[in-house]
C-alpha positions in Angstrom: -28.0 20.8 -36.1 -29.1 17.4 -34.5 -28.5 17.0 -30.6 -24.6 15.4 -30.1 -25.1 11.8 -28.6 -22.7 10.5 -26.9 -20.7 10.6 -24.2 -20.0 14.1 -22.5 -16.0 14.9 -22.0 -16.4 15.0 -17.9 -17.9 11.4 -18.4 -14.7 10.8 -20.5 -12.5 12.6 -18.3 -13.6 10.9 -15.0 -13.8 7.7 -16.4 -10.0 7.7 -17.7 -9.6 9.1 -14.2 -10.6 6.3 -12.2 -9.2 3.5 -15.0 -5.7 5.6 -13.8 -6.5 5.4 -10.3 -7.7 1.4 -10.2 -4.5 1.3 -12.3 -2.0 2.6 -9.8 -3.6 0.5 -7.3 -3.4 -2.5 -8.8 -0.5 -1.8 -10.3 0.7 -1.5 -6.6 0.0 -4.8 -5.1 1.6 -6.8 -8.6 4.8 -5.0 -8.1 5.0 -5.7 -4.5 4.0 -9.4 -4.9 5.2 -10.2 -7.8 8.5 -7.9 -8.5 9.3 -6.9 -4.9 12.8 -9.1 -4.7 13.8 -7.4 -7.5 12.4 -3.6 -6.4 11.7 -3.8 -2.5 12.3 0.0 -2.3 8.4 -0.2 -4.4 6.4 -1.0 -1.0 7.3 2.2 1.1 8.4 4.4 -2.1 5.3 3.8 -4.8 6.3 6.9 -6.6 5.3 5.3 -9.4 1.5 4.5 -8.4 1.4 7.9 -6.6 1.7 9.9 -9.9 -1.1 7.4 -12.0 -3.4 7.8 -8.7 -2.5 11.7 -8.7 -3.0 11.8 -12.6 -6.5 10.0 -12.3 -7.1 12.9 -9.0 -6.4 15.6 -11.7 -8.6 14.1 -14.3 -11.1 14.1 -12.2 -10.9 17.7 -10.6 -10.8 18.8 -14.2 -14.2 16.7 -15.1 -15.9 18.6 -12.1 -14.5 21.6 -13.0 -17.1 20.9 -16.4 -19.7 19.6 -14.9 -22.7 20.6 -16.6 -26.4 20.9 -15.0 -28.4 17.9 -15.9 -25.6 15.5 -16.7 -24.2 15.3 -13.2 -25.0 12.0 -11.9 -22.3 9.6 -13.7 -19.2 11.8 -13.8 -20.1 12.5 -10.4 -20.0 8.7 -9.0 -17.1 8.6 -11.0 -15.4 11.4 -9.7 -16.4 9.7 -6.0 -15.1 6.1 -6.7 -11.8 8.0 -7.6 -11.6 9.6 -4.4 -12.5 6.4 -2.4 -9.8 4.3 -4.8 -7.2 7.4 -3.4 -8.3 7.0 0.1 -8.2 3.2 0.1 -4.2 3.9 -1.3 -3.5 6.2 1.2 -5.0 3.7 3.9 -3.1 0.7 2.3 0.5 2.5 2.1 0.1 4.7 5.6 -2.3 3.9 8.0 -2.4 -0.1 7.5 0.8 -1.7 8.1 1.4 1.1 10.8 2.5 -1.0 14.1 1.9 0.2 17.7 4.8 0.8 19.5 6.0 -2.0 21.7 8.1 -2.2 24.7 11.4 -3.9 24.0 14.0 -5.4 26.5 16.3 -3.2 28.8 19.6 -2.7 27.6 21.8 -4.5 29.6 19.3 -6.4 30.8 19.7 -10.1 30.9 17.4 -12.1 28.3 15.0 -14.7 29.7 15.5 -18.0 29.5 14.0 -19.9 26.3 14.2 -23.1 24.8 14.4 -23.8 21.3 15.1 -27.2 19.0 18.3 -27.0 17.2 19.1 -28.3 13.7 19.5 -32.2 15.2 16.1 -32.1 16.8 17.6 -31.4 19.8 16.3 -28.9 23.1 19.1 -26.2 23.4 18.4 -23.5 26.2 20.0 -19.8 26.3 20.4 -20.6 29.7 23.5 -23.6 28.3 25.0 -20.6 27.2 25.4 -18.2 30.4 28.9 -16.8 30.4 29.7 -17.7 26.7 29.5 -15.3 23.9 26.1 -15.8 21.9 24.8 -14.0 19.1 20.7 -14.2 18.5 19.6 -13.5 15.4 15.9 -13.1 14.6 15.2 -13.4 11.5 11.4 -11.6 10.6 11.0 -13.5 7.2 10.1 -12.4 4.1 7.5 -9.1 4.1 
């Protein structure tokens, strides 16, 4: 029987492994940019990425688990870039947009003084206000 040529089945397995991790990535970053008015839950909640990452994790924890002496090399950087693509998720999602914490006014306090132009062009101070009922709103923009 001739030798079989080809490619061997951890090869295989850790390729579509890291095709499913790249995937969920990717995947990632065009629903957030391109579909997040529509599913803004998506950023913080990528349930959906997180299983093709974790299926192209298992993929390739099965391809080691068939590794075979001699025919190590490929499956094995491919089993690697899969675990760096997982990493660099985890880094994107949790450790990235993490913000220190910062100090916020006193409650009760009274706020400083700024100066801001108004819809006219105008100077208005929150000092011109002093005694009156105001209500500041900040809005933080689109994410």
């Amino acid at each position: 029987m001739p030798p079989r040529v080809g490619i061997s089945r951890p090869t295989r397995l850790a390729a579509v492994g890291l095709v499913l991790g790249v995937g969920g990535l990717l995947a990632y970053f065009y629903v957030v940019f391109h579909l997040g008015a529509w599913l803004p839950r998506v950023r913080n909640d990528a349930v959906p990425n997180w299983l093709l990452v974790a299926a192209g994790l298992f993929l390739s924890l099965r391809a080691a688990m068939h590794l075979a002496p001699g025919r190590r090399l490929v499956p094995g950087v491919l089993i690697g870039l899969n675990v760096l693509v997982a990493g660099a998720f985890v880094a994107i999602l949790y450790v990235e947009p993490v913000v220190p914490l910062a100090e916020g006014p006193t409650v009760g306090v009274a706020a400083p003084d700024f100066a801001l132009a108004d819809q006219h062009g105008g100077t208005v101070h929150l000092a011109d206000f002093r005694g009156a009922p105001v209500l500041l709103v900040f809005y933080r923009g689109h994410w």
